[in-house]
C-alpha angles and dihedrals in degrees: 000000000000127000119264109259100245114219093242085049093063101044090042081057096049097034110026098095086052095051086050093043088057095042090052093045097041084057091049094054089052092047097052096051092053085053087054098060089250119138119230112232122194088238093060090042095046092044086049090053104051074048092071109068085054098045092042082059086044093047085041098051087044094063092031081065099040089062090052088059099035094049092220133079119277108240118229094248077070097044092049080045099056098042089048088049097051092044097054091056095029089141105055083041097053091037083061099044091050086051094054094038088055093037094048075059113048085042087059095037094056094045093060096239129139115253106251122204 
């Protein structure tokens, strides 16, 4: 008889690579700035990691849609390649999603239209 699937199993098994992906890339953005000669400061750290929940939902909805468009599952060497992605440049990522989130606004906003959900 087989083992009962546990629920941290599961979701070790879908998100895991994208866990891993943010953890790798979080370490190369720190690693690049001490390369650069910039101190790391525990605000920064701190700011980068209440960052993470909302880039691992953005790294998971991209290849969610590249395998849309693709028409086949998205392994998880993509999926560890897109969290750690979208956590090197997080701040131009986040900086994106917050423009389009305040234009789709305005844009509503100045058409008269209710918001819708």
């Amino acid at each position: 008889m087989a083992e009962p699937v546990s629920i941290f199993g599961a979701a070790g098994a879908k998100y895991g690579a994208t866990v891993a992906g943010l953890a790798i890339g979080t370490a190369a953005r720190y690693g690049l700035a001490l390369s650069e000669g910039r101190k790391l400061t525990w605000r920064g750290v701190l700011a980068d990691l209440l960052l993470l929940g909302m880039l691992g939902l953005l790294a998971i909805a991209i290849s969610d849609a590249a395998a849309r468009v693709v028409g086949i599952s998205v392994g998880t060497d993509y999926r560890v390649l897109i969290g750690s992605l979208s956590a090197v440049c997080s701040d131009r990522l986040v900086r994106l999603a917050r423009d389009h989130f305040f234009k789709r606004v305005s844009d509503e906003l100045a058409a008269g239209a209710p918001l819708q959900p």
